[in-house]
C-alpha positions in Angstrom: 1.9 -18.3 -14.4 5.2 -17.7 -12.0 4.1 -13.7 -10.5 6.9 -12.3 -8.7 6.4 -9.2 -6.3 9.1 -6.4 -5.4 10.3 -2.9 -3.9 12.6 -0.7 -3.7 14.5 0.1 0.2 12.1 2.8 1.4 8.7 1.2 0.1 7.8 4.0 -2.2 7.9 1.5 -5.5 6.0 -1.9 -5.5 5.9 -3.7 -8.5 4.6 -7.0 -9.8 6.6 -9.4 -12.7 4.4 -12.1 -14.5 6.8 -14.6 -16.1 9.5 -16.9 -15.7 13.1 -15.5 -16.2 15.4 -17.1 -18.9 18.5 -16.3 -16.8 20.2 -15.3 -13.5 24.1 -13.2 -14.1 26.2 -12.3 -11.7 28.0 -9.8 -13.7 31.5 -8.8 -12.6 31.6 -6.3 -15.2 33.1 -2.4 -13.5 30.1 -0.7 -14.7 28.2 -3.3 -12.4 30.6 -3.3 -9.5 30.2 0.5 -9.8 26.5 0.4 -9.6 26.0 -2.1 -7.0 29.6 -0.5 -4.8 30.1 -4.6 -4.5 31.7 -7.2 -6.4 29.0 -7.7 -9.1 25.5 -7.0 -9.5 23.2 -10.1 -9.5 19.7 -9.6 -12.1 17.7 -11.8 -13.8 16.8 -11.0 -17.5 13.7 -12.5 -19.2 12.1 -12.1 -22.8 8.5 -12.6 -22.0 7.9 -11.6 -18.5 5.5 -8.7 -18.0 6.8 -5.6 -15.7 3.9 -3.6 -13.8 4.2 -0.6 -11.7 2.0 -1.0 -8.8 3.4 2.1 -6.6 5.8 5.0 -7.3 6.2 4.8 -10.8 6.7 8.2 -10.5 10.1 7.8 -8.6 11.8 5.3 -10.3 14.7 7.1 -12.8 16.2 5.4 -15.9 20.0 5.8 -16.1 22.2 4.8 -19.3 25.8 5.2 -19.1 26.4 7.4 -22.4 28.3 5.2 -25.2 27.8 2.2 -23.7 25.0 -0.3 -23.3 24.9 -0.1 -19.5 21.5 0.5 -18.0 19.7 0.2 -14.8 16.9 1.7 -13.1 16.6 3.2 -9.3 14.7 4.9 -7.0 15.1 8.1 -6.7 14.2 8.5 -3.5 16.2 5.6 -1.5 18.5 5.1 -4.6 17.3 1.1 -4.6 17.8 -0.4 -7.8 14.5 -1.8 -9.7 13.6 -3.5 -12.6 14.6 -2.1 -16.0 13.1 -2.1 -19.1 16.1 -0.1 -21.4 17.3 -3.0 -23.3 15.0 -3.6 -25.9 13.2 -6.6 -25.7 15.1 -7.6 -21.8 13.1 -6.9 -18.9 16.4 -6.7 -16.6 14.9 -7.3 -12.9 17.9 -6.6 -9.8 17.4 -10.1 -7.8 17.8 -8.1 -4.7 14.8 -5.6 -5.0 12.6 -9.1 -5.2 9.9 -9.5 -1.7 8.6 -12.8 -2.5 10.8 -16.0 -2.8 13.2 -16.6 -5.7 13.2 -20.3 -6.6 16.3 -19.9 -9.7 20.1 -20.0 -8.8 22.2 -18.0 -10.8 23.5 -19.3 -14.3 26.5 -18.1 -14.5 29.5 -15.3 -13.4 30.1 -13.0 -16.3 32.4 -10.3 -17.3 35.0 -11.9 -14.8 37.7 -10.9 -16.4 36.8 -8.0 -14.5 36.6 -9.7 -11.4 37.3 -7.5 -8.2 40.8 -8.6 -6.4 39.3 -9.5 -2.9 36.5 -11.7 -4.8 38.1 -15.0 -4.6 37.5 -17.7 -2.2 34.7 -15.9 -0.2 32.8 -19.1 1.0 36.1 -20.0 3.0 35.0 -16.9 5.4 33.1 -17.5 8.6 29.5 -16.7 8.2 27.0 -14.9 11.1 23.2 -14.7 11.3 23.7 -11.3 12.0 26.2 -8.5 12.5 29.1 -9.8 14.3 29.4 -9.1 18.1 
């Protein structure tokens, strides 16, 4: 069984998810570019996988946009978006809050009709191993 580990920015959440992951969105959607302050969120969703808590349960805050379907989950200490468990039957897991490798390449943009201006042609721009000089 595929065990992935993660945590939040400031280490006071760990947690552990036991499955595979039926997809990998990059979602484009504003809700997402609002949540992420970039040009789309990137999270894996999975029907089976199995979410456990191994630190800071206590800090991690549920957040549904009212009349909409929009959820996520955060810490409320760093503000680090975590897995999410809101959708009924989706475990929703942020690819960026994973520690340990991630194997899966994303399936597919979506919501792009939504797409932020300055999100075209991006992998024509130099790239730096770290902050430019």
């Amino acid at each position: 069984m595929t065990v992935h580990s993660g945590s939040c920015l400031c280490g006071a959440v760990k947690f552990e998810v036991q499955g595979s992951f039926d997809s990998f969105y990059l979602c484009h959607c504003q809700h997402c570019q609002k949540d992420t302050g970039s040009a789309h969120a990137a999270n894996l969703f999975s029907q089976s996988a199995k979410l456990t808590w191994l630190a800071g349960e206590g800090a991690v805050t549920p957040f549904t946009l009212p009349g909409t379907r929009h959820s996520k989950s955060f810490c409320k200490l760093c503000g680090s978006a975590l897995p999410s468990t809101q959708l009924e039957g989706v475990l929703v897991v942020p690819a960026g809050c994973l520690d340990s490798r991630l194997s899966m390449v994303p399936t597919a943009h979506i919501f792009i009709s939504s797409r932020a201006a300055w999100d075209v042609e991006l992998g024509e721009l130099p790239e730096f191993v770290g902050l430019p000089e």
